[in-house]
N, C-alpha and C positions, 0 to 999 in steps of 0.2 A: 372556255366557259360556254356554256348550254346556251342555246338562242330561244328556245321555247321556255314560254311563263312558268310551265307547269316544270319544267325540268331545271328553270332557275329555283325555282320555290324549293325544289326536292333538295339539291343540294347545299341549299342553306340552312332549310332543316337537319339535311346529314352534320353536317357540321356542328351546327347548334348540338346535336345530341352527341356526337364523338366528345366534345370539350366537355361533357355534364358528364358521364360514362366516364371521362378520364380522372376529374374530379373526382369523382366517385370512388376509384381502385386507388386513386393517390389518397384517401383520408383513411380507404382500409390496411394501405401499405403501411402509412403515420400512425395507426392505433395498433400495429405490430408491432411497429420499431419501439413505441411505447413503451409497451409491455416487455418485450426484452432486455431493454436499459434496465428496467426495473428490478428485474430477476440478476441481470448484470450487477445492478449495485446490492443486491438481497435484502430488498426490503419488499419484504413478504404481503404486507396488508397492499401496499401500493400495486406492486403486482396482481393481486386477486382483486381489484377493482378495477385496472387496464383488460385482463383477459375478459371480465363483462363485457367491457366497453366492447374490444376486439370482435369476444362471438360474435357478438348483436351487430357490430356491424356486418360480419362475414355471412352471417344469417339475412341482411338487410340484401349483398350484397347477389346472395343465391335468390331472393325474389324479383329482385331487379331485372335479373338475367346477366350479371354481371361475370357472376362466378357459375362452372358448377357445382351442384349441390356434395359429390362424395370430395369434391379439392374443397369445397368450404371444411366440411368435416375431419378429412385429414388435416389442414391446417387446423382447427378449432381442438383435434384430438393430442397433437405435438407442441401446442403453446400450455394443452393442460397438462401434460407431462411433464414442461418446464420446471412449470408451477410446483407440482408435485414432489418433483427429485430437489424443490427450492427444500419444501416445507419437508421433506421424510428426513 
């Protein structure tokens, strides 16, 4: 453990922010698994309310700095394709 103020402060902060940042990727993991049970059981309208929830978060997730912006999109572009091959 650090012995100066400033480098005890820094590392609590780091902390504090890794567990907010983790939180974070685990509720966009949870709003995929979502969505894919959903397409798994084929029901279509619950599904196209999940993939909202999902982008927006994946969207949320690219301004955070969580994700980057073309991995949010690739995922965002292969959960609509799910969707899609649900409903064609």
């Amino acid at each position: 453990m650090a012995n100066i103020k400033s480098a005890i402060k820094r590392a609590k902060t780091n902390e504090k922010r890794r567990m907010h940042r983790a939180a974070q990727k685990s509720a966009i993991r949870t709003a995929i698994k979502k969505f894919l049970a959903a397409v798994e059981a084929q029901d279509k309208e619950q599904a196209a309310v999940l993939l909202r929830e999902a982008s927006r978060k994946l969207d949320k997730g690219v301004t955070k700095g969580l994700l980057h912006k073309n991995a949010a999109a690739r995922k965002k572009s292969r959960l609509a394709q799910k969707l899609n091959a649900l409903n064609g």
